[in-house]
ROKEPA-645248 format. One record per residue (C-alpha): residue in three letters; x, y negated, z negated. Coordinates in nm, 4 decimals. Example, Ala and Ser with C-alpha at 12.3 -4.5 7.8 and 13.67 -1.06 7.14 Angstrom:
@rest=ALA, c1=1.2300, c2=0.4500, c3=-0.7800
@rest=SER, c1=1.3670, c2=0.1060, c3=-0.7140
! end
This chain:
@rest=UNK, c1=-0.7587, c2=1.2627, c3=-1.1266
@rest=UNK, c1=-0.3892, c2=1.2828, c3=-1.2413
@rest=UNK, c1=-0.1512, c2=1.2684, c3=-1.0032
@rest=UNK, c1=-0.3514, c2=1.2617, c3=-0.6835
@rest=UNK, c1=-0.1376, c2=1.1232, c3=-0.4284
@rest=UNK, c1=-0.2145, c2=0.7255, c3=-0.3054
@rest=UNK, c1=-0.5408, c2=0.7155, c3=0.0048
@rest=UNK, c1=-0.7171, c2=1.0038, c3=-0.1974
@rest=UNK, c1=-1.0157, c2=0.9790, c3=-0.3773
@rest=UNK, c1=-1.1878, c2=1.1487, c3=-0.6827
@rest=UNK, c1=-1.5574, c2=1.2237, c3=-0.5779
@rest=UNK, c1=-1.7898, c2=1.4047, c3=-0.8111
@rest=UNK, c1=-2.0594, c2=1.6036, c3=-0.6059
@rest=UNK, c1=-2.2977, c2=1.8870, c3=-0.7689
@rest=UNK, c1=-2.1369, c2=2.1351, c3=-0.6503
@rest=UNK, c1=-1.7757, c2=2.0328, c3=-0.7634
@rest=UNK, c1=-1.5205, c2=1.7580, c3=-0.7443
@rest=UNK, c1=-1.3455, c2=1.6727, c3=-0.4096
@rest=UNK, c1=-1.0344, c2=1.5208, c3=-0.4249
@rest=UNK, c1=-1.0150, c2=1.3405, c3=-0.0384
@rest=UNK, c1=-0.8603, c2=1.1336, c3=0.1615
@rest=UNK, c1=-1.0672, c2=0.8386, c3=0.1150
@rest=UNK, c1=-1.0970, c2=0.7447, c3=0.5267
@rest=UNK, c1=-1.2917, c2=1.1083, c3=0.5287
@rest=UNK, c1=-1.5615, c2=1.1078, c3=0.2662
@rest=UNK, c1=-1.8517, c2=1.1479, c3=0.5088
@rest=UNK, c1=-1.6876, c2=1.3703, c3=0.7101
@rest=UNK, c1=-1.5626, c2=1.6039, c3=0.4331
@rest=UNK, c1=-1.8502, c2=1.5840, c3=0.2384
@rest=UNK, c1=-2.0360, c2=1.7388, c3=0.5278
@rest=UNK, c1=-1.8823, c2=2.0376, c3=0.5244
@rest=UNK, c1=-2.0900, c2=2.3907, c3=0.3860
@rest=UNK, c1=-2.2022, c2=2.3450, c3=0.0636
@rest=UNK, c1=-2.0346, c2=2.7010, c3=-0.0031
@rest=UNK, c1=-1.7010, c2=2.5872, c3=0.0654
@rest=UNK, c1=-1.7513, c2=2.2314, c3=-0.1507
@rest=UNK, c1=-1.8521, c2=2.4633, c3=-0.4477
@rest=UNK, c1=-1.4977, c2=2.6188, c3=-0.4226
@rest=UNK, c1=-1.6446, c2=2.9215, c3=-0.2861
@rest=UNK, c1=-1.3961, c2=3.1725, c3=-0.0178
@rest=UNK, c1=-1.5294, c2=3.0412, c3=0.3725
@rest=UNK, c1=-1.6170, c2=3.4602, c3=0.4159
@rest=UNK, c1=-1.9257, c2=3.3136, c3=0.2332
@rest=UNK, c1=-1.9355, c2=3.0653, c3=0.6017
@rest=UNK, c1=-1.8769, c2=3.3183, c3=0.8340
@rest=UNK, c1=-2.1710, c2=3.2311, c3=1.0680
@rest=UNK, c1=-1.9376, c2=2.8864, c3=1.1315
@rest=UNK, c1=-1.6168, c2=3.0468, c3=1.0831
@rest=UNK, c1=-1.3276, c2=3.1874, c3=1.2719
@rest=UNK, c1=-1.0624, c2=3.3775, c3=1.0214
@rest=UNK, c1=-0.7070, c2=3.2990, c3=1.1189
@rest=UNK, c1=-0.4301, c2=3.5531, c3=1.0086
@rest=UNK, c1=-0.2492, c2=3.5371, c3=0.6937
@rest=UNK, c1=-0.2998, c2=3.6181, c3=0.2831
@rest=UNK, c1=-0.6517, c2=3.5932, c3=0.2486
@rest=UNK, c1=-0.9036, c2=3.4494, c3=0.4256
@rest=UNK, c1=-0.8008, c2=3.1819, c3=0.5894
@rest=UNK, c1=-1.1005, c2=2.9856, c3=0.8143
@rest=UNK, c1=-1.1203, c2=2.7123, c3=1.1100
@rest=UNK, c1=-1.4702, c2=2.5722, c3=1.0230
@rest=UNK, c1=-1.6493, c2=2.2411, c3=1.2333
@rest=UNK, c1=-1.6414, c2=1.9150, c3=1.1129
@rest=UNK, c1=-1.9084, c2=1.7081, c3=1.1647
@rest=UNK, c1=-1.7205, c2=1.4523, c3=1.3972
@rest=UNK, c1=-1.7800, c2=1.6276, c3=1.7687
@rest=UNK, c1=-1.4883, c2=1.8411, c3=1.8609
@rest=UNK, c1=-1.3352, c2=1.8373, c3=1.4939
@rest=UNK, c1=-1.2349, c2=2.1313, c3=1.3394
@rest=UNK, c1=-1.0838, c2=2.2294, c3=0.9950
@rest=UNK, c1=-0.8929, c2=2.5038, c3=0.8335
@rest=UNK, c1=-1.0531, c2=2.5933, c3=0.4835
@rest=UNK, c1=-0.7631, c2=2.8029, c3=0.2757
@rest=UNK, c1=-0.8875, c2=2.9696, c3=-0.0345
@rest=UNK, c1=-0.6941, c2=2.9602, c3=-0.3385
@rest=UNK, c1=-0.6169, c2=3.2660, c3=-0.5383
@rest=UNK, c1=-0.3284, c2=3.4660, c3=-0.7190
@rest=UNK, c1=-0.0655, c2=3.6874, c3=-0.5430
@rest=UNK, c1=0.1065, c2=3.9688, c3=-0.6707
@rest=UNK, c1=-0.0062, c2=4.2144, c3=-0.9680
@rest=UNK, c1=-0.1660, c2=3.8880, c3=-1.1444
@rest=UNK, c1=-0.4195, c2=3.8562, c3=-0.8483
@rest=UNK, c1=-0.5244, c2=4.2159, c3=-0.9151
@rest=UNK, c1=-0.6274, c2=4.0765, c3=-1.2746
@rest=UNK, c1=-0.6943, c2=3.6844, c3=-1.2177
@rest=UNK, c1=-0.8034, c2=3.6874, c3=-0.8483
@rest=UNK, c1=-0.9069, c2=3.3866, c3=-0.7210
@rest=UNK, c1=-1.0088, c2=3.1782, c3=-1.0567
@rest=UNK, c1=-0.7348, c2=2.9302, c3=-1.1548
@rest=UNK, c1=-0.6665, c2=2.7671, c3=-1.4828
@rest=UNK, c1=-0.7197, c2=2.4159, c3=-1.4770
@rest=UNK, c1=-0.7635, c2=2.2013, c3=-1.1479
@rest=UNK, c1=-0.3984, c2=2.0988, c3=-1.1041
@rest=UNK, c1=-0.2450, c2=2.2963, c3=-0.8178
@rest=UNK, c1=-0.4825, c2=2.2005, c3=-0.5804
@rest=UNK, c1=-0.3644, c2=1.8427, c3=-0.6811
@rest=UNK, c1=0.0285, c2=1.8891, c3=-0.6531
@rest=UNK, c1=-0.0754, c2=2.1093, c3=-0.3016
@rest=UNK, c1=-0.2221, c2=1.7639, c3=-0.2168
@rest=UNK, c1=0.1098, c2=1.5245, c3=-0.3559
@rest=UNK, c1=0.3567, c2=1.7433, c3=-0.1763
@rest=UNK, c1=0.1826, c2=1.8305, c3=0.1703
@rest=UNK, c1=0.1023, c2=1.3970, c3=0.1242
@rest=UNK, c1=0.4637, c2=1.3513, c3=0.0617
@rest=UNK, c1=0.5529, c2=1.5917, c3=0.3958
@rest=UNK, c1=0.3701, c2=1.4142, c3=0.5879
@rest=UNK, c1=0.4944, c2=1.0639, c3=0.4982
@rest=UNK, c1=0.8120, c2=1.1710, c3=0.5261
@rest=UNK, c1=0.7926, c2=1.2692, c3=0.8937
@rest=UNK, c1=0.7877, c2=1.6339, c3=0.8783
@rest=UNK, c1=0.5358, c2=1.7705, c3=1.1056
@rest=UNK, c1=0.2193, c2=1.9694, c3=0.9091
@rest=UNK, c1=-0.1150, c2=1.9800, c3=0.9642
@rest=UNK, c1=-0.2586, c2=1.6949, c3=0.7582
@rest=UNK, c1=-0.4820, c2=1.7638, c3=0.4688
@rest=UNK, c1=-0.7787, c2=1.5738, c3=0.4087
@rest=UNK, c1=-0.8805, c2=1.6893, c3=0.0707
@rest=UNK, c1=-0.9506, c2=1.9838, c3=-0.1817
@rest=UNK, c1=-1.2405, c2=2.1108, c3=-0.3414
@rest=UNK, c1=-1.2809, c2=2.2225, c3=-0.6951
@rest=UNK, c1=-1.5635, c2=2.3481, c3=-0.8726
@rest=UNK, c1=-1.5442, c2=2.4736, c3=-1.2531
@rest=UNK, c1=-1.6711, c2=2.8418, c3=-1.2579
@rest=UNK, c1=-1.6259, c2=2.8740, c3=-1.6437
@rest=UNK, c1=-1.4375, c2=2.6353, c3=-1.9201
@rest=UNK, c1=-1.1082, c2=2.5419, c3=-1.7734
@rest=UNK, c1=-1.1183, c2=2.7550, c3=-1.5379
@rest=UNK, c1=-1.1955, c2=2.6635, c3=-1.1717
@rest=UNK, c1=-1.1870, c2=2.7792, c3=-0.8260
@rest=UNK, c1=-1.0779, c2=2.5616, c3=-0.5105
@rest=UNK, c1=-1.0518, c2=2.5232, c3=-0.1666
@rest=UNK, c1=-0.7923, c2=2.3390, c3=0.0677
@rest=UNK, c1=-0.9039, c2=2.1463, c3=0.3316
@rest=UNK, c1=-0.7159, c2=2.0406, c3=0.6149
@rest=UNK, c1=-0.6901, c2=1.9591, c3=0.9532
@rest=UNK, c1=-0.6617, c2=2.2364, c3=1.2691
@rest=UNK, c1=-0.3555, c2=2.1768, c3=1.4463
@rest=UNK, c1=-0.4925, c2=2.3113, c3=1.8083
@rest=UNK, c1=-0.2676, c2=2.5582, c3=2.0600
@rest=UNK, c1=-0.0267, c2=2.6714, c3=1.7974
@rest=UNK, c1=0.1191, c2=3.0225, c3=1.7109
@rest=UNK, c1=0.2533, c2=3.1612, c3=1.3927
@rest=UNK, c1=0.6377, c2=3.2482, c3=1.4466
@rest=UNK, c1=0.4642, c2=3.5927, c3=1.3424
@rest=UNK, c1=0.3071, c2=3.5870, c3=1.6710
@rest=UNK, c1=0.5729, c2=3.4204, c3=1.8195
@rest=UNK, c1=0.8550, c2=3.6504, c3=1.8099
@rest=UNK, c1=0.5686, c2=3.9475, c3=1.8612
@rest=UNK, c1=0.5454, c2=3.8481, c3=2.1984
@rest=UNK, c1=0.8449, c2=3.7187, c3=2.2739
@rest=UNK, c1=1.0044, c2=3.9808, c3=2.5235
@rest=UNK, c1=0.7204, c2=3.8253, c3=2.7217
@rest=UNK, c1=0.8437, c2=3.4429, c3=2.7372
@rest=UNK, c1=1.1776, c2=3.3433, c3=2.9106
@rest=UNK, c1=1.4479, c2=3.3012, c3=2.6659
@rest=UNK, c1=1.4777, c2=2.9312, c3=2.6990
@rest=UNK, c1=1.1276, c2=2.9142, c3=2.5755
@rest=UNK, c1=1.2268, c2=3.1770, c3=2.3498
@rest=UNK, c1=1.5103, c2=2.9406, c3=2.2195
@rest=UNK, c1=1.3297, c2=2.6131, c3=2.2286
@rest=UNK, c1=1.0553, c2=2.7790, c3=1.9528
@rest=UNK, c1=1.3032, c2=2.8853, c3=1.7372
@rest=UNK, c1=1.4913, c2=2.5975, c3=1.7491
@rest=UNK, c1=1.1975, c2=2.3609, c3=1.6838
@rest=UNK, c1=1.0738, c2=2.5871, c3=1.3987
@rest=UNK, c1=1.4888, c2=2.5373, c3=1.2656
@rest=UNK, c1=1.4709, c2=2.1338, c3=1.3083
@rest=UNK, c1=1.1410, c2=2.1061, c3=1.1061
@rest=UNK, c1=1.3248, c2=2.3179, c3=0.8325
@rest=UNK, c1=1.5903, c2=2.1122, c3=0.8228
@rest=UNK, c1=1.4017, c2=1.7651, c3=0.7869
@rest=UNK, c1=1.1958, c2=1.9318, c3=0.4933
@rest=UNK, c1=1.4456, c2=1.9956, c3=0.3135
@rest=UNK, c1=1.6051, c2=1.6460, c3=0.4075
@rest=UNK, c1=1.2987, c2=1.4905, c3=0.2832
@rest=UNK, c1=1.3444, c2=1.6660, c3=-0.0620
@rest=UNK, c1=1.0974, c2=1.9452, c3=-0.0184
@rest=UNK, c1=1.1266, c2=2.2902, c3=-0.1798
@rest=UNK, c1=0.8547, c2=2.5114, c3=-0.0152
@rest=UNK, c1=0.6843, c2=2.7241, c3=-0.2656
@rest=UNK, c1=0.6311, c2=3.0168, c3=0.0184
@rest=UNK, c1=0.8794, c2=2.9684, c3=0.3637
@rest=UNK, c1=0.7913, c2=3.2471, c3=0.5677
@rest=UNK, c1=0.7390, c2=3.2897, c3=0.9371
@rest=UNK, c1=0.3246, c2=3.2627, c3=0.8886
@rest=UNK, c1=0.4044, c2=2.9298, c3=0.7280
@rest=UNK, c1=0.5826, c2=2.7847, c3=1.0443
@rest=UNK, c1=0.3793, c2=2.7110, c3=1.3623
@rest=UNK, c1=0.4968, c2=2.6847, c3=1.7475
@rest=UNK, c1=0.3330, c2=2.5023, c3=2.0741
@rest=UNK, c1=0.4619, c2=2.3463, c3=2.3720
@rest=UNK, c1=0.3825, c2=2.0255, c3=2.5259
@rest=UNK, c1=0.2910, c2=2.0259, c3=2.8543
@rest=UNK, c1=0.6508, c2=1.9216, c3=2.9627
@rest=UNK, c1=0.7397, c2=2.2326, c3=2.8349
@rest=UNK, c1=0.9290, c2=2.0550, c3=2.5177
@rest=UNK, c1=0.8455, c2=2.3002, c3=2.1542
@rest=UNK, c1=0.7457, c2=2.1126, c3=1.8150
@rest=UNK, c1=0.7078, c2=2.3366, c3=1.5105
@rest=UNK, c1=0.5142, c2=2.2789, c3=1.1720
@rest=UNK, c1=0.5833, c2=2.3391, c3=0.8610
@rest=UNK, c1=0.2358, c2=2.4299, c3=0.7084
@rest=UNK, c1=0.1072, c2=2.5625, c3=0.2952
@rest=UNK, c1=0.2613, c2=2.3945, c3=0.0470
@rest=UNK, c1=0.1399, c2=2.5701, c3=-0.2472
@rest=UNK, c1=0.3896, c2=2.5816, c3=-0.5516
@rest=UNK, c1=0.5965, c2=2.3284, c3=-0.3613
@rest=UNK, c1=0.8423, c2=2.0905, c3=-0.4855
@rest=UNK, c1=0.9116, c2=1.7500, c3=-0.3981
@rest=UNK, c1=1.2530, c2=1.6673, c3=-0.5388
@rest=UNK, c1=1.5151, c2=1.3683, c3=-0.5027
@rest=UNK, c1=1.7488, c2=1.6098, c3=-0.3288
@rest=UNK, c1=1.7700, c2=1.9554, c3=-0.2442
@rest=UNK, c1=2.1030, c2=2.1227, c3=-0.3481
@rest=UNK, c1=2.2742, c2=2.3606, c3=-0.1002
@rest=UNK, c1=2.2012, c2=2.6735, c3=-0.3747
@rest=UNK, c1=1.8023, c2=2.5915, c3=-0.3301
@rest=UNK, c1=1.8251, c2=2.5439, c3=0.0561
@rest=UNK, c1=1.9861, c2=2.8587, c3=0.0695
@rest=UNK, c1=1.7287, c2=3.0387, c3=-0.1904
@rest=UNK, c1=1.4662, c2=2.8784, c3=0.0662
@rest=UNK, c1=1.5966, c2=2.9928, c3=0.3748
@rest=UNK, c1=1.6817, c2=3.3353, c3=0.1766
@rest=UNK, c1=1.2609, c2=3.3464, c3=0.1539
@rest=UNK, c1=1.2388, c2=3.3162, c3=0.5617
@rest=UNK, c1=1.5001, c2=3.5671, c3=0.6236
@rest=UNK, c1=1.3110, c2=3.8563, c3=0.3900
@rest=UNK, c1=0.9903, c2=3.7774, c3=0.5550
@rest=UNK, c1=1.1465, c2=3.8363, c3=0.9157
@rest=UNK, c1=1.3331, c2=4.1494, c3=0.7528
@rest=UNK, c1=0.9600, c2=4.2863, c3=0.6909
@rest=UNK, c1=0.8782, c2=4.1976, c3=1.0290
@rest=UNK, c1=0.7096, c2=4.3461, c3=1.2430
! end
């Protein structure tokens, strides 16, 4: 498929096309047939655990023992999801989802890697399509973060936020324009030395680009700060 990033795959299946990284076939291809058909994982919820954040977002078992994946659903926001929902037109966001978060990653900037997408025409060119990729363990939205944060000392307080800041900072270093920066998009854990890492994580409507200028760094970081304005 056009402009699927290098180590991916096209694989035609009856219930769709998977795009995947091509060390993963088996392993993706074992997932619910539900969720290969491009159907939303509420359709899975016997093998699902909903995380929080737009939509239904699910941690589902991969067949490897003690693998787990996060299935995100694709659908429209605003006032044209009231009308379009969840049915895209044409198959090509999953693919630049898959180019970008591929780019992220290769780049350094720490994300939860994605191992494929599923799409499945539901009528003409239209389609619907899943995300699939992989469950970064012990982590906490800076939602969740900052909700409980009168609880943790303020050095771990600091190290979060400052971990969530650095991984910012080498996105947009690495020429990425996030389609969506908010605090659910940003994840926080500690090591056991007590050290914080932070990922970035939904690229959707992202942007690789040679170089970000300082006007679309700031528009980015303009996105965070309304999202922590609507907080809590």
């Amino acid at each position: 498929m056009r402009g699927l990033p290098a180590g991916f795959l096209t694989v035609s299946a009856p219930s769709g096309t998977l795009l995947v990284r091509d060390s993963l076939v088996e392993q993706v291809t074992g997932l619910p047939k539900g969720i290969l058909k491009g159907e939303p994982p509420e359709a899975e919820t016997s093998q699902a655990t909903a995380l929080m954040g737009r939509g239904f977002v699910a941690v589902v078992p991969m067949r490897a023992e003690g693998e787990q994946v996060v299935i995100r659903h694709y659908a429209h926001g605003g006032l044209w999801g009231k009308v379009a929902g969840d049915v895209l037109l044409g198959a090509s966001r999953p693919v630049r989802e898959l180019a970008v978060a591929e780019a992220a990653r290769q780049g350094g900037v720490p994300t939860a890697e994605v191992l494929g997408a599923a799409v499945a025409k539901w009528f003409g060119p239209l389609y619907r399509a899943n995300l699939i990729s992989r469950y970064i363990p012990e982590t906490t939205d800076l939602i969740a973060f900052l909700s409980r944060s009168s609880e943790l000392p303020l050095a771990q307080k600091r190290a979060g936020i400052r971990a969530a800041a650095a991984t910012v900072v080498l996105m947009h270093n690495r020429g990425i324009l996030h389609g969506d920066l908010q605090l659910k998009n940003l994840l926080v854990r500690f090591k056991p030395d007590g050290a914080a890492e932070a990922f970035v994580i939904d690229f959707d409507k992202s942007r690789v680009l040679p170089r970000l200028t300082v006007k679309q760094r700031m528009a980015n970081l303009m996105r965070l700060d309304r999202s922590a304005t609507k907080w809590p």
